[in-house]
C-alpha distance (Angstrom), angle and dihedral (degrees) to the residues before:
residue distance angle dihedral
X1 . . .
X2 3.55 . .
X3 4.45 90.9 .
X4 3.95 87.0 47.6
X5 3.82 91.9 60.4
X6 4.08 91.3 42.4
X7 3.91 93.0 46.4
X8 4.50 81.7 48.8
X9 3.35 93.6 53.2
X10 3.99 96.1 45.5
X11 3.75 90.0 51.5
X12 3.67 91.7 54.7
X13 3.47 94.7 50.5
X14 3.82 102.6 53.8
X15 3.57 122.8 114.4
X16 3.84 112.0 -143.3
X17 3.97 119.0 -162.1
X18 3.63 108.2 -124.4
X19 4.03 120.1 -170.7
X20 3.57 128.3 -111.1
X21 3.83 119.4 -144.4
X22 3.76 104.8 -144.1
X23 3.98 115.1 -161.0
X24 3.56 115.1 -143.5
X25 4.32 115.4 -153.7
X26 3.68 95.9 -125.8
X27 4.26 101.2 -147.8
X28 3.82 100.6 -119.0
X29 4.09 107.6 -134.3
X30 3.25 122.2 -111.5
X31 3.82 127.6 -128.3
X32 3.75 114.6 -139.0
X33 3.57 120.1 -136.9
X34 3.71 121.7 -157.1
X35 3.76 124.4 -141.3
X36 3.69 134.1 -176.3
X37 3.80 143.2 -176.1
X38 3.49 134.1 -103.5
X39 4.03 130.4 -172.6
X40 4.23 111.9 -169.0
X41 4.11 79.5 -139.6
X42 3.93 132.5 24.7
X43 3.73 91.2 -167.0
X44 4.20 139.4 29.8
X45 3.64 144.2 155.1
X46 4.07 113.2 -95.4
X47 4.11 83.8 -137.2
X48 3.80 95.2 66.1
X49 4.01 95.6 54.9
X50 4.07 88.9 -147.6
X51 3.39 118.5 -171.9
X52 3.76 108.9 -127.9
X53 4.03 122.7 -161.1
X54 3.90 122.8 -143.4
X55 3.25 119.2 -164.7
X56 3.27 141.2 177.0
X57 3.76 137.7 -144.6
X58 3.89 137.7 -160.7
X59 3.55 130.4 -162.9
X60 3.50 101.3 -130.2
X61 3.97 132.1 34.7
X62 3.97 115.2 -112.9
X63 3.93 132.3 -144.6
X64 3.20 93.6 -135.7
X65 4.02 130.2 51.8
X66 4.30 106.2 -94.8
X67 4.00 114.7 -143.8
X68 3.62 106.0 -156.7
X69 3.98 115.9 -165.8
X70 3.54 121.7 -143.3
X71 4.31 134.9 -152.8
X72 3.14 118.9 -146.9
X73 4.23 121.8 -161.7
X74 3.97 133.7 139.9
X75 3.35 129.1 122.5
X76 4.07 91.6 -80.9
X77 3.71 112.0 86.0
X78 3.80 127.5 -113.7
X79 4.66 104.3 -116.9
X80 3.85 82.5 7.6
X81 3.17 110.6 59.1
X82 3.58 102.8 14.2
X83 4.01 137.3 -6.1
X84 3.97 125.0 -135.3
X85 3.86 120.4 -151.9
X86 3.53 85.5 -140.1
X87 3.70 141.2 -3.4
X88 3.74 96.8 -140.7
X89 4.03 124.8 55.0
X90 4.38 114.6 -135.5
X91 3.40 119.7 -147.3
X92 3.77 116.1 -167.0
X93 3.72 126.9 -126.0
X94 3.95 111.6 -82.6
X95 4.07 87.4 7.8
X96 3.84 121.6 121.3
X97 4.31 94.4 -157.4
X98 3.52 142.6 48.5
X99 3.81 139.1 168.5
X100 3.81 155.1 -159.4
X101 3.79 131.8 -165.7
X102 3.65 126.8 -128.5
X103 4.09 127.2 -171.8
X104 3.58 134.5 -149.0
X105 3.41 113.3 -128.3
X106 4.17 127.1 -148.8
X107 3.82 113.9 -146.6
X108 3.66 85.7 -176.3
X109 4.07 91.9 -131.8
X110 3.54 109.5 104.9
X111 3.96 129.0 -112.8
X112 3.65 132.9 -158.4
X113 3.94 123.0 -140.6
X114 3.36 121.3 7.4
X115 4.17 143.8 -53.9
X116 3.86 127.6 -147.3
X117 3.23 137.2 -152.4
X118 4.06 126.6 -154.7
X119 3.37 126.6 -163.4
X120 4.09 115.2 174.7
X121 4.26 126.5 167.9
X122 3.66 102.3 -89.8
X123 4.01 114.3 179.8
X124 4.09 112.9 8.7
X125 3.86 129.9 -177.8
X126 3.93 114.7 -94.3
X127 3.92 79.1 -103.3
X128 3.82 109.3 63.0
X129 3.47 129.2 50.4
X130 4.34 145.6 -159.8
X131 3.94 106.5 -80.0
X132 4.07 107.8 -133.7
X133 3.94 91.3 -116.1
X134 3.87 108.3 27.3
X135 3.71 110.4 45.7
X136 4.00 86.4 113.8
X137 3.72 147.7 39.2
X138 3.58 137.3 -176.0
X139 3.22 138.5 -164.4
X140 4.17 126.9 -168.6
X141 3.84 128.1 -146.9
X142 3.51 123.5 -156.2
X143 4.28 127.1 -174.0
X144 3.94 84.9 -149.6
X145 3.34 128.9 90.3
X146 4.27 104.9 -89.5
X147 4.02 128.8 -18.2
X148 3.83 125.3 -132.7
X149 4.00 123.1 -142.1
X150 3.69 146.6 108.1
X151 3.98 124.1 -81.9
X152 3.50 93.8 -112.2
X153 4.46 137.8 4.9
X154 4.02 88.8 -123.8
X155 3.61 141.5 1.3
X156 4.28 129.4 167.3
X157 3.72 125.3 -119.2
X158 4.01 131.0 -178.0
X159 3.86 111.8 -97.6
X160 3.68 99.9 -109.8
X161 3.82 91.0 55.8
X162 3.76 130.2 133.1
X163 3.75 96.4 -154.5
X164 3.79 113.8 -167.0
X165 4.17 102.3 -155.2
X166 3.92 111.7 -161.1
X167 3.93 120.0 -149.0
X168 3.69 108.1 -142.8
X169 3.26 135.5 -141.1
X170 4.20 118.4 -164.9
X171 3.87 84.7 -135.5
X172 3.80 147.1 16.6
X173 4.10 109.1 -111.6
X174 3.78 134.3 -156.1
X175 4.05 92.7 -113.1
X176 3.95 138.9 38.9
X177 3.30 122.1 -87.0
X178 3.69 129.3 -141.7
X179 3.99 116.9 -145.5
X180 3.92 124.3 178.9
X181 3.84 113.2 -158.7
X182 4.01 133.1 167.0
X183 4.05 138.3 -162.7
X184 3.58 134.9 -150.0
X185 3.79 126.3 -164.7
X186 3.65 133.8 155.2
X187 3.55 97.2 -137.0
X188 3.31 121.8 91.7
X189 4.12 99.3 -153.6
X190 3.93 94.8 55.2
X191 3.37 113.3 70.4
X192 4.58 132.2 157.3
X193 3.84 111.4 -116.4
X194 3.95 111.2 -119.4
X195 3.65 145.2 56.9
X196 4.35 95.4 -88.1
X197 4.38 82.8 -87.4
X198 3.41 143.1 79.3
X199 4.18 139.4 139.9
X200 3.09 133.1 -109.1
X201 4.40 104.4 -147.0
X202 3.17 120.2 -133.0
X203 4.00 123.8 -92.2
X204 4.40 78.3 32.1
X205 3.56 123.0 105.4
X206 3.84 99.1 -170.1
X207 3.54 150.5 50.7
X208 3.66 130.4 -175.8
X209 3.76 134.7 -167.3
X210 3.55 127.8 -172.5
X211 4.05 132.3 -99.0
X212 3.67 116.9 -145.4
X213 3.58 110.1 -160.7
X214 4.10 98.6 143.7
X215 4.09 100.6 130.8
X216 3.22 113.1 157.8
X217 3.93 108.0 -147.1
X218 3.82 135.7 47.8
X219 3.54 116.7 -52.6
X220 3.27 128.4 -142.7
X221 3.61 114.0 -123.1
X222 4.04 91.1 -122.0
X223 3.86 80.1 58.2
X224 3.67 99.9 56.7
X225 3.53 104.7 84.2
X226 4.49 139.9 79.8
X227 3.56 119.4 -173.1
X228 3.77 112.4 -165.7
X229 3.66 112.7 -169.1
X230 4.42 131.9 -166.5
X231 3.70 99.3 -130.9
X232 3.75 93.8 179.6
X233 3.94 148.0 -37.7
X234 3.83 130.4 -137.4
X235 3.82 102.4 -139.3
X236 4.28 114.6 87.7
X237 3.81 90.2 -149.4
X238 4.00 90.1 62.4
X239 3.89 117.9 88.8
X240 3.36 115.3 -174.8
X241 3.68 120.3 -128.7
X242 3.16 134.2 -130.0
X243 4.25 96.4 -105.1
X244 4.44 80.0 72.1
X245 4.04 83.6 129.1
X246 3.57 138.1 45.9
X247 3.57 141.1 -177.8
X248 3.97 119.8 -142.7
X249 3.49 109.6 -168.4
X250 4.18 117.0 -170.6
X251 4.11 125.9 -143.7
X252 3.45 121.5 -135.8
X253 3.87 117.1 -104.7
X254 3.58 108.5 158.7
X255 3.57 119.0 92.2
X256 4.13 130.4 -150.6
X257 3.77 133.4 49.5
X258 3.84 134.9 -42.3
X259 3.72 115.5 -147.4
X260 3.85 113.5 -179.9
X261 3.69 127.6 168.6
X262 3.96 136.1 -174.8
X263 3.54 137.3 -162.5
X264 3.87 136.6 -162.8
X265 3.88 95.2 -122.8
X266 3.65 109.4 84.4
X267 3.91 87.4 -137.8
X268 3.61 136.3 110.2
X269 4.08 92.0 -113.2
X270 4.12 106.4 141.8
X271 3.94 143.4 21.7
X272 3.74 134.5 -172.6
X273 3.13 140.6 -111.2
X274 3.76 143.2 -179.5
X275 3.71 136.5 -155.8
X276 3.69 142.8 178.2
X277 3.81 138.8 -150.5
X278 3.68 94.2 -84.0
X279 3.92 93.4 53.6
X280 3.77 100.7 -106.9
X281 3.77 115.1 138.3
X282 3.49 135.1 -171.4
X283 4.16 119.2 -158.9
X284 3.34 133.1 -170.8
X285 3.66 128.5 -108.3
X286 3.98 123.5 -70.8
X287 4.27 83.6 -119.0
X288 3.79 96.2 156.0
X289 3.86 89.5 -132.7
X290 3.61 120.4 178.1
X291 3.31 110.5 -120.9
X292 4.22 104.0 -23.1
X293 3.42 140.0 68.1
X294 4.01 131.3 -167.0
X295 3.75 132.4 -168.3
X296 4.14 123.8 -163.4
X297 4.25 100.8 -152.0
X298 4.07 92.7 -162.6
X299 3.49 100.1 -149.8
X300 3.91 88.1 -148.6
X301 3.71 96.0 50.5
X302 3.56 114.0 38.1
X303 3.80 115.5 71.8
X304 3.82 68.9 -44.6
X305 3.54 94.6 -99.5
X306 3.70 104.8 -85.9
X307 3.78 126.0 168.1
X308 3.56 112.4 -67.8
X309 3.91 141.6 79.1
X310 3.45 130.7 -70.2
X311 3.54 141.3 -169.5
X312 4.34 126.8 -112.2
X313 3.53 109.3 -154.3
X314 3.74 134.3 -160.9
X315 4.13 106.0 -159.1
X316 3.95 110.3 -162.1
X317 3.71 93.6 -136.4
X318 3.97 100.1 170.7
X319 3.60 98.0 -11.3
X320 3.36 109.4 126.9
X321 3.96 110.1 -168.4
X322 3.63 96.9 -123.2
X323 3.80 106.6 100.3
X324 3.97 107.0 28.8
X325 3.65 116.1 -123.2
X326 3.91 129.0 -161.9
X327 3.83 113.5 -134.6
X328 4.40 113.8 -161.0
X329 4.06 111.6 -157.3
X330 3.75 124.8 -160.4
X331 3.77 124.5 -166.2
X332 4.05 115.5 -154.9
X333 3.76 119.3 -179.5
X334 4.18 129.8 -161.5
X335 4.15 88.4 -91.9
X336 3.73 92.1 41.8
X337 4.08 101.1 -95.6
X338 4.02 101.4 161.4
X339 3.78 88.7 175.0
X340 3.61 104.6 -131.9
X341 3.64 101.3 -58.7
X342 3.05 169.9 101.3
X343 4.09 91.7 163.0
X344 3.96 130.2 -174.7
X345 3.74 141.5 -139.5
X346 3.94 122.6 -174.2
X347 3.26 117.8 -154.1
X348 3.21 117.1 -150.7
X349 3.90 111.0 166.1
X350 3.82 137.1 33.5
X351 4.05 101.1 -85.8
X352 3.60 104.2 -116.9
X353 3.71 106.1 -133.6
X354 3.99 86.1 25.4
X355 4.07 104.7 -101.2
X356 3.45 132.2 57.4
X357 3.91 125.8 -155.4
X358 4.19 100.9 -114.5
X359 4.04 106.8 170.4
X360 4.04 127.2 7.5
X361 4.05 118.2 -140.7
X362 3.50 122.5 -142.6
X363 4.15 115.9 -158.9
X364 3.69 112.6 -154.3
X365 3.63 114.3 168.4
X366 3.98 94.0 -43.5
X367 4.14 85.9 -40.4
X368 3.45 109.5 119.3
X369 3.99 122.7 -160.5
X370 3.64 121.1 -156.5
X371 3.64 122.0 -147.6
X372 4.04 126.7 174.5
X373 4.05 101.8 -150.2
X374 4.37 86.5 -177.1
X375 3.51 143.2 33.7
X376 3.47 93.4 -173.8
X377 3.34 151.9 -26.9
């Protein structure tokens, strides 16, 4: 009796260890949505008082009603030069675009050159962010009669594009004007249609040219840009703006491996050639280039490139053995991969059966390995 009542009271004294569930608050991500700016004109004449609309656009419709705050700088002044309706944009719940008006004001004195306006996002909801290409606009006044300039200073197009770029004028006038523009870009396959002139008729107020920028291989990214400039314009009632250059800079949309090689000899000695394991080659073009050759693999269309290995091949097309002659290859891939080079090869001999195997490629799952097998031969 008397170990029934100990072994009771032992059992009600016992702690037991029970386990708490803790809940952990899990952040919940947060989608970004992009928004840019808009103007309905980039440039006008202070005399005309237009009334401009800036909008702004996001990517993705919100729940809840987005405030976007706007900045506003330039050399024109804010209730001087020109008046905004308001200073912030709304865009309504479950709505993609919103706007706000601003006015050009005439002082009636009269100003030489030209004013800006800037308008850039200022504060944003934890919810929407900058877009790469539209976090800005501006907008130039003149006092003269019409300004000249391009709608924007840079914008990016895919590679294969055939851009048509429009030279503005603010207004249409009552007589043809004259403008003189140039381009520069280091590659050779893009090029901007005209002779650096055209007009602009009367009662118009634009003229576009076309932008070449189909290439058809990978590009390297020194290669990627045009700059077309307004040098001048033969018409004293034209200002131009402050848009009188852009930058167009291309995307890459080819896919495969670029293999180029150069030589010192300013001859057409050597091509290229490439073959896999079931014999099929692919060469490049007879081009007659002086001193360099390039191949485009297309990963699509040769073979395509599956996994596997392939052969690089140097073909001795007018090389004829007696001087030797150092040939440097580069590789260049769709996201820029150059592989480690540039490598060389000197020949030194006529190749007996007219190629020579110089590098071997290894396809992994769209990795490629690059392996020189000779320096020379």
């Amino acid at each position: 009796m008397y170990l029934s009542v100990a072994a009771l009271l032992f059992s009600c004294t016992k702690t037991e260890e029970v386990e708490v569930e803790k809940l952990v608050e899990v952040p919940t991500a947060i989608d970004l949505s992009k928004v840019s700016l808009a103007s309905s004109a980039s440039m006008t004449t202070e005399s005309d008082e237009q009334v401009i609309i800036i909008s702004a656009a996001i990517e993705a419709a919100q729940e809840e009603t987005v405030t976007i705050q706007l900045n506003f700088a330039g050399s024109a002044a804010l209730n001087s030069d020109y008046s905004v309706s308001s200073s912030s944009i709304t865009v309504p719940a479950g709505e993609l675009t919103g706007t706000t008006e601003l006015t050009i004001i005439s002082d009636g004195v009269f100003e030489s050159g030209v004013e800006n306006i800037v308008i850039s996002l200022a504060e944003l909801p934890n919810t929407i962010t900058p877009s790469d290409n539209g976090s800005f606009v501006q907008i130039d006044i003149t006092d003269g009669e019409a300004l000249l300039g391009f709608e924007t200073s840079s914008i990016t197009i895919e590679e294969n594009s055939f851009y048509t770029l429009n030279f503005n004028l603010s207004k249409p006038l009552n007589e043809d004007i004259v403008v003189y523009y140039s381009s520069v870009t280091e590659n050779s396959n893009y090029a901007v249609e005209g002779n650096g002139e055209l007009i602009i008729q009367a009662g118009q107020s634009s003229k576009s040219v076309t932008v070449d920028a189909n290439d058809g291989r990978i590009t390297a990214s020194d290669e990627k840009s045009i700059v077309v400039t307004i040098n001048g314009v033969e018409n004293d009632d034209v200002t131009i703006g402050s848009n009188a250059s852009i930058a167009i800079t291309t995307t890459e949309i080819d896919e495969g491996l670029q293999i180029s090689s150069t030589w010192s000899t300013q001859s057409d000695l050597f091509e290229l050639r490439v073959t896999d394991s079931n014999g099929n080659t692919v060469e490049s073009a007879s081009s007659f280039n002086a001193g360099s050759e390039s191949l485009f693999i297309n990963k699509l269309d040769f073979s395509p490139l599956t996994n596997g290995t392939y052969s690089i091949e140097l073909i001795a097309y007018l090389f004829d053995g007696l001087t030797s002659e150092t040939v440097t290859f580069n590789f260049l891939d769709e996201v820029g991969g150059t592989y480690g080079g540039p490598y060389t090869f000197i020949a030194n001999n006529r190749f007996v059966d007219g190629n020579i195997e110089v590098f071997e490629l290894q396809v992994l799952d769209g990795v490629y390995t690059i392996t020189q097998t000779n320096t020379s031969n």
